[in-house]
C-alpha positions as CSV (number, residue, x, y, z in Angstrom):
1,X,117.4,66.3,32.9
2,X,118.0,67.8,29.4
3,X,119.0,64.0,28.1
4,X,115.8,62.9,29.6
5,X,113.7,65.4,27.7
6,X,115.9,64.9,24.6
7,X,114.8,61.8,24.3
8,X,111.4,61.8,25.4
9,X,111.1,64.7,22.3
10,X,112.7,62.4,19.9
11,X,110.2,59.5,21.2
12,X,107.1,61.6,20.5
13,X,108.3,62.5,17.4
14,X,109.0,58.9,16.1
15,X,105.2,57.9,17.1
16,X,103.4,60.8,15.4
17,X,106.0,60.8,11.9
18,X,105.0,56.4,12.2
19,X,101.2,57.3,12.8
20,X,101.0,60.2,10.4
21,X,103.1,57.8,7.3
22,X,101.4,54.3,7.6
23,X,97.8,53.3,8.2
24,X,96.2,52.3,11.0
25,X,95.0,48.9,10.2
26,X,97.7,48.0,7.3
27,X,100.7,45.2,7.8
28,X,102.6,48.2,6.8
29,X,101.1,50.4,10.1
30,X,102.0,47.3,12.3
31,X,105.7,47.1,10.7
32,X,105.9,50.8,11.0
33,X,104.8,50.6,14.9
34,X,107.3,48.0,15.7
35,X,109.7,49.7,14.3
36,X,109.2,52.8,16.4
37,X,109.3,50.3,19.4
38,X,112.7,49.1,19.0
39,X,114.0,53.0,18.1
40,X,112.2,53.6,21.5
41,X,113.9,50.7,23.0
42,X,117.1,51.6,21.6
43,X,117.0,55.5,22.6
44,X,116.1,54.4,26.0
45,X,119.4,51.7,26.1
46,X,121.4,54.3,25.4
47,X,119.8,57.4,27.4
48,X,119.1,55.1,30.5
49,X,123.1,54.5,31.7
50,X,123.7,58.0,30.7
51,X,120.8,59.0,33.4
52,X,121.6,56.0,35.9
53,X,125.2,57.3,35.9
54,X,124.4,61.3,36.6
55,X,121.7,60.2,39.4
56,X,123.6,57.6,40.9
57,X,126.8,60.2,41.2
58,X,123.8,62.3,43.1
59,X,123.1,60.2,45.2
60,X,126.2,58.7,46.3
61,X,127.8,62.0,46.8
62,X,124.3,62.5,49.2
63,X,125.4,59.3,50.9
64,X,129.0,60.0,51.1
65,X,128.8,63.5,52.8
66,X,128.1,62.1,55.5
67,X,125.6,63.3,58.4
68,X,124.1,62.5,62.0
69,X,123.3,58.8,61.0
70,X,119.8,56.9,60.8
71,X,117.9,57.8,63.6
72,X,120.9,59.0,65.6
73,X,118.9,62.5,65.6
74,X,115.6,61.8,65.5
75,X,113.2,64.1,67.2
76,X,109.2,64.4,67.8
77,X,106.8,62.9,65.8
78,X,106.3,64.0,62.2
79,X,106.6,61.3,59.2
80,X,107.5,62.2,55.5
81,X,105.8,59.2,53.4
82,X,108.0,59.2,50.3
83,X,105.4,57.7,47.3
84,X,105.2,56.7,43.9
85,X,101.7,55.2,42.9
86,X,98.4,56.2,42.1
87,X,97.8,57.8,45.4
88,X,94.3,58.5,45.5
89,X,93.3,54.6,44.7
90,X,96.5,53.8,47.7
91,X,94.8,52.0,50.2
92,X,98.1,51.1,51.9
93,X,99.6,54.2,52.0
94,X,96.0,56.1,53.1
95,X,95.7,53.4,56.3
96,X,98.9,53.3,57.4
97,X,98.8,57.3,57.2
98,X,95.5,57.8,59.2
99,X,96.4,54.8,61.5
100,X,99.7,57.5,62.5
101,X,97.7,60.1,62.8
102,X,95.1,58.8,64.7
103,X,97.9,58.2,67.2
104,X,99.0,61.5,67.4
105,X,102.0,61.3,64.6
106,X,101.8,64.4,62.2
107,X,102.4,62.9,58.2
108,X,103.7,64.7,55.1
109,X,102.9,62.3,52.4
110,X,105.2,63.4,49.4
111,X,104.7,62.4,46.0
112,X,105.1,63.0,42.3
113,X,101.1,63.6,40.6
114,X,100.6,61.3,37.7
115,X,99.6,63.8,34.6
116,X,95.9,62.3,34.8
117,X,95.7,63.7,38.6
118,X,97.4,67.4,38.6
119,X,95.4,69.7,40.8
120,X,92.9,66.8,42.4
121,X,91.8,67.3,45.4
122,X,92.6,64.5,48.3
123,X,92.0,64.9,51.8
124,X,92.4,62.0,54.6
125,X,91.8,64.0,57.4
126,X,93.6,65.9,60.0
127,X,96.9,65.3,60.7
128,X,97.6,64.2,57.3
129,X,99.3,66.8,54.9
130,X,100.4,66.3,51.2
131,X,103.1,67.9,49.1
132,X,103.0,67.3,45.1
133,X,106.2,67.2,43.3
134,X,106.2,67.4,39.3
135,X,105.4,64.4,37.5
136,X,108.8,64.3,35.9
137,X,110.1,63.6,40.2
138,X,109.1,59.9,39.4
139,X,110.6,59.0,36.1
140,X,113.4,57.5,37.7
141,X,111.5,54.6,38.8
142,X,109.9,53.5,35.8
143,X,114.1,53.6,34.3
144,X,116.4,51.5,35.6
145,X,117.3,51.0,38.4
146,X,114.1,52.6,39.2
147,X,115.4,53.4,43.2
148,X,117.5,56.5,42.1
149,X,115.1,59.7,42.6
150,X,117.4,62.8,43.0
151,X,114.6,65.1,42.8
152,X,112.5,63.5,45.3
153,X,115.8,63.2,47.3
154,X,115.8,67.0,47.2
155,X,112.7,68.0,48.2
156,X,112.9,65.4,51.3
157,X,116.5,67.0,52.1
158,X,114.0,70.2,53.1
159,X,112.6,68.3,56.2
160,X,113.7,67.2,59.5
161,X,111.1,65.3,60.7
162,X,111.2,61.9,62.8
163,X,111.5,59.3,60.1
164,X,111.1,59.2,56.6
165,X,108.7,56.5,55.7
166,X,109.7,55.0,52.0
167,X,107.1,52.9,50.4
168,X,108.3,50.3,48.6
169,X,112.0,49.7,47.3
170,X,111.2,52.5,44.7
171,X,111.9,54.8,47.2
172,X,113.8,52.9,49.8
173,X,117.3,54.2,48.8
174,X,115.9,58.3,49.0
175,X,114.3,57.5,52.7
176,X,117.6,55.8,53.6
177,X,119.7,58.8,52.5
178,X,117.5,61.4,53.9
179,X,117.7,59.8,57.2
180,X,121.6,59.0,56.7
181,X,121.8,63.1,56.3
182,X,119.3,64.7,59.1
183,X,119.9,61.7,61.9
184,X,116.0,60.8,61.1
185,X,115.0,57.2,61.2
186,X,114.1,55.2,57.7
187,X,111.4,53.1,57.7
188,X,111.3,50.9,54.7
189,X,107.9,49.4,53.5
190,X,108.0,46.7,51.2
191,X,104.6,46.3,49.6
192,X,105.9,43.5,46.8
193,X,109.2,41.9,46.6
194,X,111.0,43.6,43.9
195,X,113.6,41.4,44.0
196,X,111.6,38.3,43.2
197,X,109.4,40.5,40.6
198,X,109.2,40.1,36.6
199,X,109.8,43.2,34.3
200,X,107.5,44.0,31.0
201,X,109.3,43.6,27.8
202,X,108.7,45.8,24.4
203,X,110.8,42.8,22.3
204,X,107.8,40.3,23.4
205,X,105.0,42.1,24.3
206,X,104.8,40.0,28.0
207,X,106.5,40.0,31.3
208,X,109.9,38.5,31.5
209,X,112.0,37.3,34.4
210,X,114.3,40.2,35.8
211,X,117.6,40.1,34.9
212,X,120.2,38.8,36.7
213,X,122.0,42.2,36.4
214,X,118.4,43.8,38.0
215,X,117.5,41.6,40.2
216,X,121.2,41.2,42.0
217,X,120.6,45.2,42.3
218,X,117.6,45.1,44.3
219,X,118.2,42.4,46.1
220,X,121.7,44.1,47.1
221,X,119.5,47.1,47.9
222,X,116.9,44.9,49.6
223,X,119.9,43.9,51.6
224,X,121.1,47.4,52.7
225,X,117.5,48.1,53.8
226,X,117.4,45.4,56.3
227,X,120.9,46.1,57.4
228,X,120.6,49.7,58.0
229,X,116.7,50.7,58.2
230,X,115.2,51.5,61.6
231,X,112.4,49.1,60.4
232,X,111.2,47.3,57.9
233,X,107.8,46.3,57.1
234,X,106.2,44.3,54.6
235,X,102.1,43.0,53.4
236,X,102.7,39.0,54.8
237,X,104.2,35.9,56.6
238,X,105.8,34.6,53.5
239,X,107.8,37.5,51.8
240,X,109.0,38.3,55.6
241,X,109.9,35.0,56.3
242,X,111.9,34.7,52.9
243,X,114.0,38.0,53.2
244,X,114.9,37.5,57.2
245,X,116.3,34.1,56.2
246,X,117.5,35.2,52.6
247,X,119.3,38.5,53.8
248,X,120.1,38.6,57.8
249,X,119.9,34.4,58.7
250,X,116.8,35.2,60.5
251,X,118.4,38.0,62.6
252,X,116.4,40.7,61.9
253,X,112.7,40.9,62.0
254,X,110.8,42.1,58.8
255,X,107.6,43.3,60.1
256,X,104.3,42.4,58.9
257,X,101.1,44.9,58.3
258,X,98.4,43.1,56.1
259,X,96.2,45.1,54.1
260,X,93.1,44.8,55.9
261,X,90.5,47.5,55.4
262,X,88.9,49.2,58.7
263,X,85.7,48.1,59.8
264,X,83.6,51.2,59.8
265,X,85.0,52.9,56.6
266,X,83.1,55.9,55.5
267,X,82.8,55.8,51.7
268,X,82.8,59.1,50.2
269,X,79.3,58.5,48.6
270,X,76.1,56.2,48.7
271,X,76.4,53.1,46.3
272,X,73.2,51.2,45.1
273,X,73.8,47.3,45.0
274,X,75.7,46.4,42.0
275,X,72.7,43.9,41.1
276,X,70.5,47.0,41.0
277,X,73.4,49.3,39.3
278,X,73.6,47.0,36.2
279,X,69.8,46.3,36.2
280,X,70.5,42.2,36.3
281,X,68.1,39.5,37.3
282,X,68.5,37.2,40.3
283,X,69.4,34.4,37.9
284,X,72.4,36.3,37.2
285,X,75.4,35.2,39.3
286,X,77.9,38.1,40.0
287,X,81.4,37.8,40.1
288,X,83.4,40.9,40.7
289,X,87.3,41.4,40.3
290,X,88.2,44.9,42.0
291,X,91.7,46.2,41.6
292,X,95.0,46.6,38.8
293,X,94.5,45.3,35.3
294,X,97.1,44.7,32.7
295,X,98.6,41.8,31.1
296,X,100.0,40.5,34.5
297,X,96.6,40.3,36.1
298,X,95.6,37.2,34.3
299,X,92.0,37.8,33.4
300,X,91.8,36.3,30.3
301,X,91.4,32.9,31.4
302,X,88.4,34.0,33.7
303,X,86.2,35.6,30.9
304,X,87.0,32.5,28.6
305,X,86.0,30.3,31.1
306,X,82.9,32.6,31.5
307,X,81.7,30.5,28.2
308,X,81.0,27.4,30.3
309,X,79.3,29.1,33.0
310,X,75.9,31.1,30.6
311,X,74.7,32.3,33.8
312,X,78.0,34.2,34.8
313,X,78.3,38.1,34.8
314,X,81.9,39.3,35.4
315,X,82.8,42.6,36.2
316,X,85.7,44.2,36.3
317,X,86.4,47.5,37.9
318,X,89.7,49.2,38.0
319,X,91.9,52.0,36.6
320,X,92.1,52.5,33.5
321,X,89.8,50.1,32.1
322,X,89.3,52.0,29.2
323,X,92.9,51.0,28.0
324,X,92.4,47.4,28.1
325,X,88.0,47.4,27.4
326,X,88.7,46.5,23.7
327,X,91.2,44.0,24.9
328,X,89.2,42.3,27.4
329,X,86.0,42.4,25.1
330,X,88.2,40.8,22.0
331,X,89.6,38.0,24.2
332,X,85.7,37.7,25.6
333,X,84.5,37.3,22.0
334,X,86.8,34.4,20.5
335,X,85.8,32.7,23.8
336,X,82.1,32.7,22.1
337,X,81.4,34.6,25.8
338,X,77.8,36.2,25.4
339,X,78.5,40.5,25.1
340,X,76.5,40.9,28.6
341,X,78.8,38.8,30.3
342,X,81.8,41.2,30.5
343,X,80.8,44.1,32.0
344,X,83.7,47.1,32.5
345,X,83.9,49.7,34.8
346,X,85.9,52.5,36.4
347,X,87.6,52.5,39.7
348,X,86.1,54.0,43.0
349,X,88.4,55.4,45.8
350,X,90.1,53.6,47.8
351,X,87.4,54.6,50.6
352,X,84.7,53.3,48.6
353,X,85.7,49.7,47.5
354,X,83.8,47.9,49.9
355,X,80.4,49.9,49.6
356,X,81.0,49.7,45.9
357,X,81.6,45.5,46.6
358,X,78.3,44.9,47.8
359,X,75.6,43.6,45.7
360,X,78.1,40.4,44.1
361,X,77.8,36.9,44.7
362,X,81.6,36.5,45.0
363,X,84.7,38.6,44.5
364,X,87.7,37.8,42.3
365,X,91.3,37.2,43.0
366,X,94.0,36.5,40.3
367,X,97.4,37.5,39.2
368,X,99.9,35.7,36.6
369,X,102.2,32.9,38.4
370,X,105.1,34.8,37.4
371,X,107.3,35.0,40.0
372,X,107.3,34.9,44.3
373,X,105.9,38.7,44.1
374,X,102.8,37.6,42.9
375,X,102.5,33.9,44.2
376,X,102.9,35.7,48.0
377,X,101.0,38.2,47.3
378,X,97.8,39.0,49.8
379,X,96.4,41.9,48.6
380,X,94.0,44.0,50.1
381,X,91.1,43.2,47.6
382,X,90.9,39.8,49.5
383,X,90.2,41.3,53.0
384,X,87.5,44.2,51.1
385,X,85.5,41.4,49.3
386,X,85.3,39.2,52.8
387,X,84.3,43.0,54.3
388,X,81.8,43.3,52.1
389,X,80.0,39.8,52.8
390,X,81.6,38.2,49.6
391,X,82.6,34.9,49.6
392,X,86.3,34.5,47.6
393,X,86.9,32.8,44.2
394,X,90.7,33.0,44.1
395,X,94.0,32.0,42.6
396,X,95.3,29.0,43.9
397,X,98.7,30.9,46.2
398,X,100.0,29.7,49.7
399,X,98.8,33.3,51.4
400,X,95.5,33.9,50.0
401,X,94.8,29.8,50.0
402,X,95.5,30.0,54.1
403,X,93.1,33.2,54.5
404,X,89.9,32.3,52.4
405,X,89.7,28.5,51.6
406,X,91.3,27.0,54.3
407,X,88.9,29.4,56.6
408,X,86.1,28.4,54.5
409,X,85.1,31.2,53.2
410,X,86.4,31.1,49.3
411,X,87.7,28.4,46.5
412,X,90.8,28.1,44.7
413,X,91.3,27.9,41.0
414,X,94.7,27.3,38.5
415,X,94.9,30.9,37.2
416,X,96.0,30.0,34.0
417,X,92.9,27.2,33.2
418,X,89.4,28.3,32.0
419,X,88.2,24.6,33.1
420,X,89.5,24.7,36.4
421,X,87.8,28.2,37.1
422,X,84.6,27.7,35.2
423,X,84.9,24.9,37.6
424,X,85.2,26.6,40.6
425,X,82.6,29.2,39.3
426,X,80.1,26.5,39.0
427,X,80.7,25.2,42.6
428,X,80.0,28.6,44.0
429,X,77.0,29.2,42.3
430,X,75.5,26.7,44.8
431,X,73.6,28.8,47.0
432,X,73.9,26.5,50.1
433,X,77.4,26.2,49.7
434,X,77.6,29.7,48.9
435,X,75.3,30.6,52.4
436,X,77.8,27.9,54.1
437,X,80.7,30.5,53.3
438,X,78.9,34.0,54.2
439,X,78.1,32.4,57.8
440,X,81.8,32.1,57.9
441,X,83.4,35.5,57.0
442,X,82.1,37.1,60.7
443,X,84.2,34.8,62.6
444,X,87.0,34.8,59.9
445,X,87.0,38.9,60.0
446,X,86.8,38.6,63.7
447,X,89.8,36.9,64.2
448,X,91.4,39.1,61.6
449,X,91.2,42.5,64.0
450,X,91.5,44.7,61.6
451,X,92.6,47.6,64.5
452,X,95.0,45.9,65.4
453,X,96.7,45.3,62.5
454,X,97.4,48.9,61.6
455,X,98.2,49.3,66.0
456,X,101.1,47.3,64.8
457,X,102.6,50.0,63.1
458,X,102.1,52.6,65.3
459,X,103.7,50.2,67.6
460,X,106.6,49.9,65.9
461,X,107.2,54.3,65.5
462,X,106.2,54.2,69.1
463,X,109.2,51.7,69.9
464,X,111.3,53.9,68.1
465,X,110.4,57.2,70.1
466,X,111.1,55.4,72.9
467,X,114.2,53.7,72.5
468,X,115.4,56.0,70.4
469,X,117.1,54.0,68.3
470,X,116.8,50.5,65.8
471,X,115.2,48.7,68.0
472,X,117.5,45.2,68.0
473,X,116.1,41.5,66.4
474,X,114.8,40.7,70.2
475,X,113.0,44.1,70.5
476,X,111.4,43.8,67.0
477,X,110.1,40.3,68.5
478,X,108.1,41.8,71.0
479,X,109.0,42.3,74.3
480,X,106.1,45.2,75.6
481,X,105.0,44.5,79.1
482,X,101.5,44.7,78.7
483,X,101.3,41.8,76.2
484,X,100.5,43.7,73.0
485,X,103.7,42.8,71.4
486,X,104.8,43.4,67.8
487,X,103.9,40.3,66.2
488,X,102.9,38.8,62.7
């Protein structure tokens, strides 16, 4: 888009002319960088409805010309996966594709490279293909309304498989309309609740409640999913219980598929314990936080509260570290937190987290209370940590409460107190208690099934080669003979 680029050029050109006129360090360098935020801010409320206008007349013209209908002409059994993330650190989308594949489904996973992973290799085995699309195919969602990719659209239109698979609302509307157009089914996989999400604001430097504007959008798009969607699928009992009740009155099933890893993942390489990686005594008690960092991942609180607890190493591994190390180690020193406390380090693949796990004393769970995204959440780290033998310190939420303390296999903390989690720190340190939870996670992990929780989704394309058709609310209930029904 030529208004797109226009005002990306202008952008870069603000940044270097502020970076090039006013020193780094001076009040005069921070006035001259918050000016260039608001220009950015204001180029982008003025580009942004020009874009949302031209891609939204794309797309509704797509809509409007009609076709077969969802799943009216559906045929065999390959899957596009329409994504936007980081898709080599994807656990989600890598499981639920080899889970498909393993079942004899045949999987295109299409999505746009971020700049930082042009040309990398990835490979989840056979069945499993990949198609890269230009970086610039996933602007549109990171402008609003962030659900309006044309170009992805486009490149979808040039298959005819079984069912487009859309991952997350991002790409719920392009999965919807490529179905609408080849008779395909649309699978919808919700793995947050956009609706109930917060936004990041340039005016205050933190996360802001969505607008009423924005979040009536996706919750109207939220609503079109459930209504015309072969499927929908979602990470827990508490999101899917919300949007049945909040969009359909509880008439038609949102499926659940938990993020639980497999039980004999192969990691790509050998890992040493992490006690042995970092060279640290036995007096040292290891906490690890695996996963997304950022201002909304609330880690701040756990390295100040790593002041009361001397004996405390935390370390934090994720993507892109290196843009929030100075952060993190600035936040660690006004806490008067000793320097070998913090330790920082990259992310692994998604195959590897759980090799790369082992060697803690506990894993690490928390995210800002923000909004119902991220007080539902159950994220995958959860079910990795417990896979790797690691008994839970986590946020105190209603989903990840149920699964590791009431179990017995973790403790809870406020997210936003040092006290309360130096205080739940402490408490794990004891190493009976500690021993009390590891002979726990076996039977906890049993009961979990991790096979069958990713069955459930090829149960749910196999009920939709077999009818086919949207299978109705009493179908998505389960109704399969041979008791393995479709159930949370």
């Amino acid at each position: 888009m030529t208004g797109d680029r226009t005002r990306r050029g202008l952008t870069q050109r603000l940044r270097k002319a502020v970076a090039h006129s006013f020193p780094a360090g001076s009040a005069a360098g921070q006035w001259g960088r918050k000016i260039a935020v608001a220009t950015e801010d204001a180029l982008a409320a003025f580009a942004t409805p020009a874009l949302m206008v031209w891609d939204g007349r794309q797309l509704a013209r797509a809509w409007w010309r009609g076709g077969p209908g969802i799943g009216k002409a559906a045929a065999g059994r390959t899957i596009v996966m329409l994504v936007v993330s980081q898709i080599h650190v994807d656990p989600r989308v890598r499981q639920e594709a080899q889970a498909l594949a393993a079942a004899g489904y045949e999987i295109t996973i299409m999505w746009p490279e971020l700049a930082t992973d042009i040309g990398r290799p990835i490979d989840w085995g056979d069945g499993i293909s990949f198609q890269r699309l230009p970086t610039r195919a996933g602007r549109f969602a990171y402008r609003f309304p962030g659900f309006l990719g044309t170009e992805m659209l486009a490149a979808a239109m040039a298959h005819r498989p079984f069912a487009f698979h859309g991952h997350d609302l991002t790409t719920a509307m392009v999965a919807m309309i490529a179905a609408r157009r080849t008779g395909a089914h649309a699978v919808c996989d919700f793995h947050e609740w956009f609706s109930e999400q917060v936004t990041w604001s340039n005016w205050t430097r933190s996360y802001v409640p969505l607008s009423r504007g924005r979040r009536h959008i996706n919750k109207w798009l939220e609503r079109r999913c459930l209504a015309e969607a072969s499927a929908v699928i979602t990470v827990c009992n508490s999101i899917a219980e919300e949007m049945e009740h909040a969009f359909e009155g509880g008439q038609r099933r949102v499926h659940v598929v938990r993020n639980i890893p497999e039980a004999n993942a192969e990691p790509s390489r050998a890992y040493r314990s992490l006690r042995d990686e970092l060279c640290l005594s036995d007096d040292k008690f290891i906490v690890l936080y695996q996963g997304g960092i950022g201002p909304s991942r609330a880690l701040e609180p756990v390295i100040a509260a790593l002041a009361q607890v001397p004996a405390c190493v935390l370390v934090i591994r994720g993507p892109s570290i290196a843009d929030y190390a100075a952060h993190y180690r600035q936040v660690a020193t006004s806490a008067g937190v000793n320097p070998g406390q913090l330790v920082l380090l990259p992310a692994v693949p998604s195959t590897d987290v759980v090799a790369a796990c082992r060697g803690a004393d506990a894993g690490l769970y928390t995210v800002a209370d923000l909004c119902k995204s991220f007080r539902y959440a159950l994220p995958n780290k959860i079910f990795e940590y417990m896979r790797a033998d690691l008994p839970i310190l986590t946020a105190d939420f209603p989903e990840v409460r149920g699964l590791a303390v009431d179990t017995g296999v973790g403790l809870a903390f406020d997210p936003q107190c040092p006290d309360s989690i130096a205080a739940a720190i402490s408490a794990m340190t004891d190493p009976v208690a500690r021993s009390d939870m590891r002979r726990r996670l076996p039977a906890v992990l049993a009961a979990l099934d991790a096979d069958h929780e990713w069955t459930k989704l090829v149960r749910i394309y196999d009920t939709l080669v077999r009818d086919g058709r949207r299978p109705t609310a009493a179908a998505a209930r389960g109704r399969m003979a041979d008791g393995a029904r479709i159930v949370r």
